[in-house]
NUKOL-876926 format. One line per field, with one value per residue (C-alpha): residue number from 1; residue in one letter; x negated, y negated, z negated. Coordinates in nm, 3 decimals. Each point is the difference from the previous one (the first is absolute). Example, Ala and Ser with C-alpha at 12.3 -4.5 7.8 and 13.67 -1.06 7.14 Angstrom:
BEGIN
num: 1 2
residu: a s
u: -1.230 -0.137
v: 0.450 -0.344
w: -0.780 0.066
END
This chain:
BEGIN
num: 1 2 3 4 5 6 7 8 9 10 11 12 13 14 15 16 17 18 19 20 21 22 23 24 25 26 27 28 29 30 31 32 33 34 35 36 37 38 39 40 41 42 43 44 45 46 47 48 49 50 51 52 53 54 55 56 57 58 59 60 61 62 63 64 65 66 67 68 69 70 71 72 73 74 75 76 77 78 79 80 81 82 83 84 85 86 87 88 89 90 91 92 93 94 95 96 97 98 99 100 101 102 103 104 105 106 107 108 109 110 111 112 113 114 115 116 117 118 119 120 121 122 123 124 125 126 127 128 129 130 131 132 133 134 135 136 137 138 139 140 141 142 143 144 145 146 147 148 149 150 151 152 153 154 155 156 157 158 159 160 161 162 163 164 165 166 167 168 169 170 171 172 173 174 175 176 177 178 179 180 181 182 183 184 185 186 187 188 189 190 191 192 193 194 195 196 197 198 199 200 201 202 203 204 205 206 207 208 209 210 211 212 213 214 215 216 217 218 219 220 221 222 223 224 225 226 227 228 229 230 231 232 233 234 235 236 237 238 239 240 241 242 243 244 245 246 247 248 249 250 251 252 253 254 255 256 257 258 259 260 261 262 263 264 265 266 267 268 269 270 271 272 273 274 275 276 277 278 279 280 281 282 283 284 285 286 287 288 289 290 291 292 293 294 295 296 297 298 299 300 301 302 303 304 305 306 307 308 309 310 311 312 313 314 315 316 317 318 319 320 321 322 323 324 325 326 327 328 329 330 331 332 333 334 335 336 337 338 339 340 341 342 343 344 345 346 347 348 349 350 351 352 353 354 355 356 357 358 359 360 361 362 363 364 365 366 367 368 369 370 371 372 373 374 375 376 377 378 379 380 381 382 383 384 385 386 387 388 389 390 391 392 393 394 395 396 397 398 399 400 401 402 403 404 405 406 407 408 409 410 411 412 413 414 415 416 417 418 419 420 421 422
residu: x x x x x x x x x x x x x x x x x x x x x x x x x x x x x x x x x x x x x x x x x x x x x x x x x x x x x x x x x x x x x x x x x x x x x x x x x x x x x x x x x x x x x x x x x x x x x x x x x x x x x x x x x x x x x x x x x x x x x x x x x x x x x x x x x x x x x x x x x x x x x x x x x x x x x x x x x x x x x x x x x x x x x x x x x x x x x x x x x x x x x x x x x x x x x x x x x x x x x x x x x x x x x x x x x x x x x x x x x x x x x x x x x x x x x x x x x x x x x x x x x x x x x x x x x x x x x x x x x x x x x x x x x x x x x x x x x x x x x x x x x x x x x x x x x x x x x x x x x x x x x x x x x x x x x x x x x x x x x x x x x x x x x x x x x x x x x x x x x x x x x x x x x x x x x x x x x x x x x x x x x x x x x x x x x x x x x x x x x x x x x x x x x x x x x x x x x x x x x x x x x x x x x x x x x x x x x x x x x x x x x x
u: 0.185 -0.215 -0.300 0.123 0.121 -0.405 -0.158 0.235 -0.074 -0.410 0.069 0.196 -0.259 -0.316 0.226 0.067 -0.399 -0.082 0.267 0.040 0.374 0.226 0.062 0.286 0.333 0.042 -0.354 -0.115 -0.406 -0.187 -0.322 -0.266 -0.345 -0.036 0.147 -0.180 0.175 -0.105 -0.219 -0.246 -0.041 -0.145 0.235 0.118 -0.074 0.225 0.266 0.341 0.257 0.330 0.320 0.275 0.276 -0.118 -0.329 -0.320 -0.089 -0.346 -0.244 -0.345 -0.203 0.261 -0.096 0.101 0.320 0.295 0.184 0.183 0.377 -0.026 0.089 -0.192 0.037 -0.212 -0.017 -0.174 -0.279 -0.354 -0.046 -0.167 0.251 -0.013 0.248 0.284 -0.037 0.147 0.034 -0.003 0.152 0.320 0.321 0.353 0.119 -0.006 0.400 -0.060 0.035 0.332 0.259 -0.162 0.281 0.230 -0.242 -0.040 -0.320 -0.114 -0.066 -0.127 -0.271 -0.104 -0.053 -0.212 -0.224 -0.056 -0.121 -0.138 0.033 -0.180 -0.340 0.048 0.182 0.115 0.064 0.065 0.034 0.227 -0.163 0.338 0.310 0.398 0.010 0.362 -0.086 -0.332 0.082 0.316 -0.274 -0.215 0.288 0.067 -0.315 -0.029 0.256 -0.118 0.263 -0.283 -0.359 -0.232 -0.263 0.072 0.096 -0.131 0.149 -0.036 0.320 0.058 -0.301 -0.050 -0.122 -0.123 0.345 0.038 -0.281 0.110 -0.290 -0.011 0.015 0.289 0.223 0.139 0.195 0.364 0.129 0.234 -0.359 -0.192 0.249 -0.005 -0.402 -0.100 -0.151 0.016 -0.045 -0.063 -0.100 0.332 0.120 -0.335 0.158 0.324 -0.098 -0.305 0.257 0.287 -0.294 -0.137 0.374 0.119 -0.240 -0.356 -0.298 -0.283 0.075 -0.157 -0.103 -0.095 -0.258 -0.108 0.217 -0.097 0.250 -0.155 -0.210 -0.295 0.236 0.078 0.234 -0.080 0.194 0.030 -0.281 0.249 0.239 -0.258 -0.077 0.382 0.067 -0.313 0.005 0.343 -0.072 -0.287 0.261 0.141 -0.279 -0.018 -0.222 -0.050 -0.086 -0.111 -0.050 -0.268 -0.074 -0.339 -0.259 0.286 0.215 -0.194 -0.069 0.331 0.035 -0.295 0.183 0.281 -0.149 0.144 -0.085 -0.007 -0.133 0.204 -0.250 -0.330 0.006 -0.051 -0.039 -0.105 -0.348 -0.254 0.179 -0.268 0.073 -0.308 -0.119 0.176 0.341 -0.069 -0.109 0.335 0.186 -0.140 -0.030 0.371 0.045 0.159 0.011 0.023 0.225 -0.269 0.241 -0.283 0.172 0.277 -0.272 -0.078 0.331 0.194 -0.298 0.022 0.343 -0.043 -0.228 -0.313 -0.295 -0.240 -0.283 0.272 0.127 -0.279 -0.171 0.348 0.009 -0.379 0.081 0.297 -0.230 -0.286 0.241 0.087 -0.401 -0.070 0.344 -0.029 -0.449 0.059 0.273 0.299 0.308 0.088 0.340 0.112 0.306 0.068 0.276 0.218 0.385 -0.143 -0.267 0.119 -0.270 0.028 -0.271 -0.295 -0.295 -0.159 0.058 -0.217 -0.234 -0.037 0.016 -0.349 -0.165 0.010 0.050 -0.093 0.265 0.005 0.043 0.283 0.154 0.019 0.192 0.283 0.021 -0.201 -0.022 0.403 0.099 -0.237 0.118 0.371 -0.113 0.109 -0.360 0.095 0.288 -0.126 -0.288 -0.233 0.045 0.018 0.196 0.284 -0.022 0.325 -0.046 -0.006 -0.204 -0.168 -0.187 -0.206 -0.124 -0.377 -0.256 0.058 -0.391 -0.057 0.202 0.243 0.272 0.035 0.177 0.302 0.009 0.227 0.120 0.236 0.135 0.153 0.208 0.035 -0.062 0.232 -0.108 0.126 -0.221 -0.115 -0.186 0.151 0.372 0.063 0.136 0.114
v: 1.507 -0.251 0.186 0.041 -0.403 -0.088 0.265 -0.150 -0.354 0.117 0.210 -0.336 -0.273 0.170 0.107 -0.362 -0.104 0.222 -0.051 -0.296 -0.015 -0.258 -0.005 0.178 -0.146 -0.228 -0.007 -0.289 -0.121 -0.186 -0.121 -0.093 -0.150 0.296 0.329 0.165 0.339 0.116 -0.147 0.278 -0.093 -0.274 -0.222 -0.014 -0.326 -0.174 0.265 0.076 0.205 0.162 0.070 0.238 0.134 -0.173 0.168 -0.031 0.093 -0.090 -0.194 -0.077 -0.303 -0.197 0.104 0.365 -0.107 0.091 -0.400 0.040 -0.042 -0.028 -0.263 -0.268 -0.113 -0.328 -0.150 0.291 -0.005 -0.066 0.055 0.244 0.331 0.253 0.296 -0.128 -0.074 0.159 -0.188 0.252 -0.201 -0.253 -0.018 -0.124 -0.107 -0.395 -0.107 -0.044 0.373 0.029 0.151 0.144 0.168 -0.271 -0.309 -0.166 0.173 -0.304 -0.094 0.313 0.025 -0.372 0.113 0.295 -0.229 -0.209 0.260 0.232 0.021 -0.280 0.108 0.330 0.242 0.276 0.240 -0.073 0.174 -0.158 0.138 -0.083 -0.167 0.063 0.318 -0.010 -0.355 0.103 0.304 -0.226 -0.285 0.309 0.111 -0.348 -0.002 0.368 -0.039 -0.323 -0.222 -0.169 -0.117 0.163 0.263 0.365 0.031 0.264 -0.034 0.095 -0.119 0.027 -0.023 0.208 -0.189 0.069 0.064 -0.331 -0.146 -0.213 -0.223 -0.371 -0.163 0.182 -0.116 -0.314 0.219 -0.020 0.267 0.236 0.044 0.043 0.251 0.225 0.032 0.364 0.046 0.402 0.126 0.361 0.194 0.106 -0.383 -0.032 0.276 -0.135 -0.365 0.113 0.210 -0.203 -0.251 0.219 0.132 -0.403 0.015 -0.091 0.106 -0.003 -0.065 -0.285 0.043 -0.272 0.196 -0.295 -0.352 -0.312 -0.083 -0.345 -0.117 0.336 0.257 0.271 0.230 0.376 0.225 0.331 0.260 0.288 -0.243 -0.153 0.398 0.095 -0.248 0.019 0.325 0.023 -0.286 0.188 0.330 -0.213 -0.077 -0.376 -0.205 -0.181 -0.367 -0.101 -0.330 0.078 -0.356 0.091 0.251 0.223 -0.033 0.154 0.309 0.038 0.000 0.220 0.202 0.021 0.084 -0.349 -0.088 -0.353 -0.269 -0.312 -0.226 -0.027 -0.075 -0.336 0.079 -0.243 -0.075 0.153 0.335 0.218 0.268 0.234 0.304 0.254 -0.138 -0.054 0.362 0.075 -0.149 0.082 0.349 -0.019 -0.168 -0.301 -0.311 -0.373 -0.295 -0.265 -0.310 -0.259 -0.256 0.005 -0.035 -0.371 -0.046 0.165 -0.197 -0.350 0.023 0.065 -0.280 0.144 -0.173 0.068 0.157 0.234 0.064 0.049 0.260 0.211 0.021 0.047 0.295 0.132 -0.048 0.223 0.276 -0.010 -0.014 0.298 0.209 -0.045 0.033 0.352 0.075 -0.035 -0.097 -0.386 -0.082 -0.383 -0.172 -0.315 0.053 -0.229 -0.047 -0.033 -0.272 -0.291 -0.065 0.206 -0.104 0.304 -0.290 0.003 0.428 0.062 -0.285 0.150 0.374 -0.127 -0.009 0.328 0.188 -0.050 -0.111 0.299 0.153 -0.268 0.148 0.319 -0.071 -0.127 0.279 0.317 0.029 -0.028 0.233 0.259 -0.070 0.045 0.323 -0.187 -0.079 0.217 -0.302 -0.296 -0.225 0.016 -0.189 0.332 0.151 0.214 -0.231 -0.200 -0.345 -0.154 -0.316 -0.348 -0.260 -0.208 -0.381 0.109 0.297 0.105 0.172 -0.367 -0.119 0.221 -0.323 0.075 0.296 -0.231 -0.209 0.160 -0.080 0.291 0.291 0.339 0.237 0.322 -0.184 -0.275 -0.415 -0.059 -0.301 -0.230 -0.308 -0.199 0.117 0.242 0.366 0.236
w: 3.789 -0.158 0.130 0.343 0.032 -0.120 0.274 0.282 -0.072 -0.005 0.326 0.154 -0.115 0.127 0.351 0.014 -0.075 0.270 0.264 -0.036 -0.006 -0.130 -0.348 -0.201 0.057 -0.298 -0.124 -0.155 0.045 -0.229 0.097 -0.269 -0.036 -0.234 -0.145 -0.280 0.041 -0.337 -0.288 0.061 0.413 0.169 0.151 0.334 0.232 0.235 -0.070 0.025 -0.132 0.165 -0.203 0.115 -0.153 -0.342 0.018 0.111 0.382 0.068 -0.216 0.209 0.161 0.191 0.379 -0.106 -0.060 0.208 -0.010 0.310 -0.095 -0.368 -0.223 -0.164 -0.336 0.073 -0.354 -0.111 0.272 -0.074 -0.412 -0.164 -0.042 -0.247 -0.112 -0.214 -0.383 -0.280 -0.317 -0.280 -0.264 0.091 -0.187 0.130 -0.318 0.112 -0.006 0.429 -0.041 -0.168 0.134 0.258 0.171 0.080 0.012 0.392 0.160 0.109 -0.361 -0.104 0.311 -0.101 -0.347 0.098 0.282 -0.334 -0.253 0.314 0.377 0.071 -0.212 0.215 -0.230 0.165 -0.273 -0.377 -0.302 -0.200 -0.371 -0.204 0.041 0.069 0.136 0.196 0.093 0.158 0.171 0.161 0.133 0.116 0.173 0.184 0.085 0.139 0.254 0.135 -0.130 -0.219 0.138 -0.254 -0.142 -0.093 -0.367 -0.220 -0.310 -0.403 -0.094 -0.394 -0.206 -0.277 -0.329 -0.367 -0.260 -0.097 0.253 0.199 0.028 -0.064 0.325 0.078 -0.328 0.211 0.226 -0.045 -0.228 0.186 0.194 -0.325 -0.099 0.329 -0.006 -0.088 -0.298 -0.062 -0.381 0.086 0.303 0.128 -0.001 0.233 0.226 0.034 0.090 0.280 0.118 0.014 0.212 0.211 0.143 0.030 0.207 -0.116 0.137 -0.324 -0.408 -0.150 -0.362 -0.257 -0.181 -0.229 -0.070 -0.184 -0.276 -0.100 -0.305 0.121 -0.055 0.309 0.050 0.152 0.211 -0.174 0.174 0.037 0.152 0.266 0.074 0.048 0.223 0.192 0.055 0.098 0.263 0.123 0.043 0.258 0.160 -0.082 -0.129 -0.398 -0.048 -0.305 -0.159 -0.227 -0.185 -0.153 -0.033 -0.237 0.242 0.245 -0.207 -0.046 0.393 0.044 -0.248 0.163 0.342 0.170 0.342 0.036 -0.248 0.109 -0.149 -0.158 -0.374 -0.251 -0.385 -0.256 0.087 0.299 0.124 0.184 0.170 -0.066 0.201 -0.190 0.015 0.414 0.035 -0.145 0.194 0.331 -0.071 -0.074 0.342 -0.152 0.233 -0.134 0.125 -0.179 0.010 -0.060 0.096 -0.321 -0.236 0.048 0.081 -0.300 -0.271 0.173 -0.100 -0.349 0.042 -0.121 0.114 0.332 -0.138 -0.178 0.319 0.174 -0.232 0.028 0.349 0.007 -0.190 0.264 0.312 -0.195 -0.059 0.356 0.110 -0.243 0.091 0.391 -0.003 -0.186 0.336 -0.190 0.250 -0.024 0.122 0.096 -0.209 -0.152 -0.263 0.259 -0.181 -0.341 0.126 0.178 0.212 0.322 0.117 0.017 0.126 -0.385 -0.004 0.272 -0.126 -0.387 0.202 0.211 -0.281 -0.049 0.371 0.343 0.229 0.135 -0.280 -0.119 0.355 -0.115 -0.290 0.184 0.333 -0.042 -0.359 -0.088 0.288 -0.163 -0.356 0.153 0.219 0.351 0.186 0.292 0.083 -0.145 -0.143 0.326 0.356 0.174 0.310 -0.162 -0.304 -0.148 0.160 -0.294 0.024 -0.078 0.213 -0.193 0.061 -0.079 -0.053 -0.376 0.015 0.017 -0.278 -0.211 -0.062 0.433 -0.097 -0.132 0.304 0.224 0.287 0.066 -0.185 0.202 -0.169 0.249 0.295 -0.115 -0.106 -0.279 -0.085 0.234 -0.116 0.266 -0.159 0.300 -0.094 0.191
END
């Protein structure tokens, strides 16, 4: 059916380009300055792009455009527009979140335009958090009740026996006390799959947690196997959270698919050829999270060069990782950190990429990690119309890629930085 809906739309946008006939009833144009269509294509000029039926029509220089009856979202005219972004790394465990079934969806779509709509999210992967309350805002948000991105979700963590790391210890204790921490392999099997059928769609390991005064805790190898590999049976993906370079061989180990961040140890932590031939040959992609480094040390107040060295350090593994043609995948660790803003992400992530490249992380890259590229992650006829309009040209400067102007979820606002959503 799927297949069939993308061939008719094709069939109807290039009948309309050549007819000249009036636009689909209920499409919706959008006209741009530009459209890069994919990080890997030139962009398109004075373009425009029709939505119908919460997918994309026609995508082409504006005069080839069938406008004739369609609708104009005029807020969103004349930026730069790109595919929609994924952010590979959120979490909704901020109390805005709580109670997601029965809290007014006003509030809830406010909270979510704060943490992402309006820097263009529109799909998330929530990497741990309440599982029933997530799957209930996903659900909100799925049938249109709620303005917001698509939520992939990890639910329940998995964590060392008696690891729960350090930064964690502050949560209230009937939380503390429902985190999985599996002592053998068939408590691993029972918790992924008591996840996976509440509904999650990956399992997020804690390979390797900091207990305080240099002492870590480490997640069992035959556990990490069990409940990757039972993950895997279903087809889903593993997210690790590797912490430093053990961690990561532990992950490698374990045959993990995502690395939701790069790592910090105790002094410089290089990330040598050997260890990145590894993990592209296991086809492992990385969610580098620069931006947490400066912002997790500044608040243990350690001073700037100390800072600066560490995060030096991140942005290298990311160079190294992403030069050998590993897969880099965007996310900010948004719902643990504070600041929503991604401006000083895409800064520290310049250092290290191209813009294009940096564009990649967020559309084409994450639909190929989650196996949906024929649907998603390119401005493309037969595409999901999933889509942002920036303020400025990102090749020119990567902090352009967090001014946006307007976010569209399946061929629906649902930011507008004039307040407008539709």
């Amino acid at each position: 059916m799927q297949r069939a809906t993308i061939a008719f739309l094709t069939v109807s946008a290039l009948s309309l380009q050549a007819c000249g006939e009036r636009a689909p009833e209920g499409a919706i144009l959008i006209r741009a300055t530009q459209v890069y269509v994919a990080p890997d294509a030139p962009p398109i000029d004075d373009a425009a792009v029709l939505i119908a039926e919460g997918r994309i029509a026609a995508v082409g220089p504006a005069a080839d455009i069938p406008a004739r009856g369609a609708a104009s979202l005029g807020q969103c005219d004349g930026g730069t527009l790109v595919a929609g972004f994924q952010n590979s790394h959120v979490h909704f465990t901020d109390a805005k979140f709580a109670g997601a079934s029965a809290q007014p969806a006003a509030e809830l779509a406010a909270a979510l335009t704060d943490m992402l709509n309006r820097f263009g999210f529109t799909i998330v992967v929530d990497t741990a958090s309440d599982l029933s309350n997530t799957v209930a805002l996903r659900a909100r948000v799925d049938s249109g009740e709620v303005a917001g991105p698509r939520i992939l979700t990890a639910g329940g963590a998995l964590y060392p026996k008696g690891g729960i790391p350090i930064y964690l210890r502050d949560l209230p204790p009937e939380i503390l006390a429902s985190l999985s921490q599996p002592g053998s392999v068939e408590d691993a099997l029972v918790a992924v799959q008591a996840n996976l059928d509440g509904g999650a769609n990956a399992t997020k390991l804690f390979l390797m947690t900091p207990q305080g005064g240099g002492r870590y805790a480490f997640m069992q190898p035959d556990i990490a196997l069990a409940a990757a590999d039972e993950t895997h049976r279903r087809g889903l993906p593993v997210l690790a959270h590797p912490t430093d370079i053990e961690g990561i061989h532990l992950a490698i180990e374990a045959g993990v698919d995502v690395l939701v961040h790069s790592t910090i140890g105790e002094g410089k932590t290089v990330w040598d050829a050997a260890l990145v031939e590894q993990l592209i040959a296991k086809e492992m992609a990385l969610v580098p999270t620069l931006q947490l480094f400066p912002y997790e040390l500044k608040r243990a107040k350690l001073e700037p060069r100390i800072v600066e060295l560490a995060t030096g350090d991140a942005v290298e593994q990311l160079r190294v990782f992403s030069k050998a043609g590993g897969q880099v995948l965007f996310g900010t660790d948004v719902g643990y950190m504070t600041d929503f803003d991604p401006t000083e992400e895409y800064r520290l992530m310049a250092r290290a990429l191209t813009p294009m490249q940096i564009l990649e992380s967020l559309t084409t890259a994450p639909a190929a990690r989650w196996k949906e590229s024929a649907q998603r992650g390119r401005v493309a006829e037969g595409m999901d119309a999933d889509l942002v309009v920036l303020e400025g040209d990102p090749a020119a400067d990567a902090a352009n890629f967090a001014k946006v102007r307007c976010t569209i979820r399946s061929g629906r606002l649902i930011y507008g930085s004039k307040g407008e959503t539709r």
